[in-house]
ZADO-1210 file (C-alpha; in nm, 4 decimals, padded with zeros to 6 digits):
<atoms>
<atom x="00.0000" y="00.0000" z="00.0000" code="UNK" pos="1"/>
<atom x="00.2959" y="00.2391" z="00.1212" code="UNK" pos="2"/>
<atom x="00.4534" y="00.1685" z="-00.3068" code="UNK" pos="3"/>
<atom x="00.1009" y="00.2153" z="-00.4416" code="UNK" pos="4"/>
<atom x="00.1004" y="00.5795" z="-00.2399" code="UNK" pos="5"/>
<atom x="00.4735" y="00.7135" z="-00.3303" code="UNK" pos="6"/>
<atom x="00.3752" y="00.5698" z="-00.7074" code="UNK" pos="7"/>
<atom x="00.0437" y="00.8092" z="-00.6875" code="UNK" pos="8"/>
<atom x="00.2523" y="01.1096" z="-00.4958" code="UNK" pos="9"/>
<atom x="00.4997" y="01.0727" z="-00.7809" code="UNK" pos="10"/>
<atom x="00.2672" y="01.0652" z="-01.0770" code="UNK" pos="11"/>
<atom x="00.0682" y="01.3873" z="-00.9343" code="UNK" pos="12"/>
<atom x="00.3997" y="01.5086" z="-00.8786" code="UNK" pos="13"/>
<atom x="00.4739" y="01.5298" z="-01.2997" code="UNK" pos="14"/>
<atom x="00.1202" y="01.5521" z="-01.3746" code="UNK" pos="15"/>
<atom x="00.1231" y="01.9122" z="-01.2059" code="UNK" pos="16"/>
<atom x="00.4760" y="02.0105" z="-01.3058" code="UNK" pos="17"/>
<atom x="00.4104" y="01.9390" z="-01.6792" code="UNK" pos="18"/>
<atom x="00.3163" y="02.3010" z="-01.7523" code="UNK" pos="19"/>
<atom x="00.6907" y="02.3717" z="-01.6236" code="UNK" pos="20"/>
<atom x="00.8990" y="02.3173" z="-01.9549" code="UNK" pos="21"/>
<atom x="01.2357" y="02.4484" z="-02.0026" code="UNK" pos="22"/>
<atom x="01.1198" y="02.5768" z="-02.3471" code="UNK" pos="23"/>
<atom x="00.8368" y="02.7703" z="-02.2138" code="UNK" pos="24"/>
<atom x="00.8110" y="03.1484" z="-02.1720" code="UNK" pos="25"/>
<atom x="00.5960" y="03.4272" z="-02.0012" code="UNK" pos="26"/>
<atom x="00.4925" y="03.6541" z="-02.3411" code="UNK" pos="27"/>
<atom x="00.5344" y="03.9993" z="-02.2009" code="UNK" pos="28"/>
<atom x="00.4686" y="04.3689" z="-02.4450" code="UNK" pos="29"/>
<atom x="00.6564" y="04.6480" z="-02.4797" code="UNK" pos="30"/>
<atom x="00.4748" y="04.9265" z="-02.4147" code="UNK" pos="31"/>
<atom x="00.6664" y="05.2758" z="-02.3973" code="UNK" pos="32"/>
<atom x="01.0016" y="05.1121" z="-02.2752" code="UNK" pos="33"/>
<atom x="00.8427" y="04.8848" z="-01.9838" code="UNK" pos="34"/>
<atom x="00.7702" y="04.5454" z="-01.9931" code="UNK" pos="35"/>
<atom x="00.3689" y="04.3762" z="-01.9171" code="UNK" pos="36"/>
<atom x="00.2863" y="04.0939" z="-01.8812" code="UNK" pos="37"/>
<atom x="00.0800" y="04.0109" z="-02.1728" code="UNK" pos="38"/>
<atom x="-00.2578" y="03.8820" z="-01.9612" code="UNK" pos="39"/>
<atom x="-00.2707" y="04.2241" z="-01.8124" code="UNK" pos="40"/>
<atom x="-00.2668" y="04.3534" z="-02.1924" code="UNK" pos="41"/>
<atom x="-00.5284" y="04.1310" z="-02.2575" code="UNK" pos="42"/>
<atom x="-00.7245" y="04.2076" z="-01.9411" code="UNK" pos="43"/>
<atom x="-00.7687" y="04.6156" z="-02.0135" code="UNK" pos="44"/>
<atom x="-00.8345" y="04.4997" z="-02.3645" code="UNK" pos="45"/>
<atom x="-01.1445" y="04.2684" z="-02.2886" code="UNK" pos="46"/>
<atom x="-01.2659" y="04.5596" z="-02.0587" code="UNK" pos="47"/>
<atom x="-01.2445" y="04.8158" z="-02.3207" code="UNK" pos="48"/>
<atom x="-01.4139" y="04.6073" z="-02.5690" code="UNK" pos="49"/>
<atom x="-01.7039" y="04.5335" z="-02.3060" code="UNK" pos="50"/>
<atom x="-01.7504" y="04.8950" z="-02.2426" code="UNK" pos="51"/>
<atom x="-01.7464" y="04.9131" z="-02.5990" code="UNK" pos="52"/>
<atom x="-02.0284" y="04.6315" z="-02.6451" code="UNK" pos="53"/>
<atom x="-02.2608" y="04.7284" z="-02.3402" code="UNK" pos="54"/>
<atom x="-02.2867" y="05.0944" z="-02.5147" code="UNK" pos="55"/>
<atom x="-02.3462" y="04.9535" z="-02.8748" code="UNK" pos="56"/>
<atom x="-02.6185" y="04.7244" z="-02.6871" code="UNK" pos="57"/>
<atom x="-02.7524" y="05.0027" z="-02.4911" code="UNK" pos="58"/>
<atom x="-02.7880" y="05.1960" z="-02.8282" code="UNK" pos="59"/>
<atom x="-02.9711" y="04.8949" z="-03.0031" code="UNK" pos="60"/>
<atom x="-03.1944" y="04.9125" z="-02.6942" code="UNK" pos="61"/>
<atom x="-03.0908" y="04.5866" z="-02.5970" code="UNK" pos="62"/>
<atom x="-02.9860" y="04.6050" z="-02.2275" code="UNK" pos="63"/>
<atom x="-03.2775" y="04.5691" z="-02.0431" code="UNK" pos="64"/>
<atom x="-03.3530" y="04.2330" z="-02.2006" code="UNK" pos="65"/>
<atom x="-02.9653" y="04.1299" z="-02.0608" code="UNK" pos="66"/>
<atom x="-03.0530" y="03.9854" z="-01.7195" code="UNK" pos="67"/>
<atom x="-02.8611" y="03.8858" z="-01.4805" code="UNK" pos="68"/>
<atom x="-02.6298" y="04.2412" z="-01.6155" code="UNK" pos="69"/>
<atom x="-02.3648" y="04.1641" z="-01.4124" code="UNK" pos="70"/>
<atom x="-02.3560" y="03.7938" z="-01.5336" code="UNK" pos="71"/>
<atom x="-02.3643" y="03.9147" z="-01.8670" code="UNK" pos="72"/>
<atom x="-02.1020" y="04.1671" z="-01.8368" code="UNK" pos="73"/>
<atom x="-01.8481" y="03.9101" z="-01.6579" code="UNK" pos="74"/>
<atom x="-01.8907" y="03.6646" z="-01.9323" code="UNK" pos="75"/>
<atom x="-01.8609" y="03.9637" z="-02.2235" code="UNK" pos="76"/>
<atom x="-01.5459" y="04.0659" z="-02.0453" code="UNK" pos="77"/>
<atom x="-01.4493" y="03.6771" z="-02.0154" code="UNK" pos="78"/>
<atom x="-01.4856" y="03.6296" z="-02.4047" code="UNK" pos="79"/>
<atom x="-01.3592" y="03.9299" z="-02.5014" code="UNK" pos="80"/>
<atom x="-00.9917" y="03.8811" z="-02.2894" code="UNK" pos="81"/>
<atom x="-00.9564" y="03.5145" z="-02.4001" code="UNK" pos="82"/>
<atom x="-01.0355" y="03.6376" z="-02.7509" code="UNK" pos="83"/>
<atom x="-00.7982" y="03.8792" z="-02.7708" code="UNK" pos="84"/>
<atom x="-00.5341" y="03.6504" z="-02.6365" code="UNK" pos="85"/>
<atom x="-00.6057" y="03.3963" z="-02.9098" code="UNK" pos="86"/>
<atom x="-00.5847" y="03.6932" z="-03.1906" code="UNK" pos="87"/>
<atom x="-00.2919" y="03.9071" z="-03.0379" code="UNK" pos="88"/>
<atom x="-00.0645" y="03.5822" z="-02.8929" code="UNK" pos="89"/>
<atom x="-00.2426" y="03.2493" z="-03.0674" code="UNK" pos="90"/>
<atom x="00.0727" y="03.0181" z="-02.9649" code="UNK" pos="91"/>
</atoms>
């Protein structure tokens, strides 16, 4: 039973650490000389865009409709950060 444990701890162990390659990198962006991570790029860029979208959708007369808003919202600001990350850094 003790083997079958240290086996399972070992096997989480690389499991977990797989995402830890020698190869791999943090993307980071210039921006005026200083160096961001690029999630944090990606962040202001989904909230801009969702700012963007809740005023088109409050134009179209839309928003009311949108219930729970702050549901809606989160997930706007959710698909518009992982999109830009797949158009900006698609790696």
């Amino acid at each position: 039973m003790k083997t079958f444990r240290s086996q399972l701890a070992c096997l989480l162990m690389v499991l977990l650490s797989n995402g830890c390659s020698v190869g791999a990198y943090s993307p980071t962006v210039d921006v005026l000389g200083s160096y961001f991570p690029a999630w944090i790029v990606c962040i202001i860029l989904g909230l801009a865009l969702t700012v963007v979208t809740r005023q088109i959708l409050i134009g179209l007369k839309v928003s009311p409709y949108l219930r729970p808003a702050g549901l809606v919202y989160f997930c706007l600001t959710v698909l518009w950060t992982l999109g830009a990350w797949l158009v900006v850094f698609n790696n």
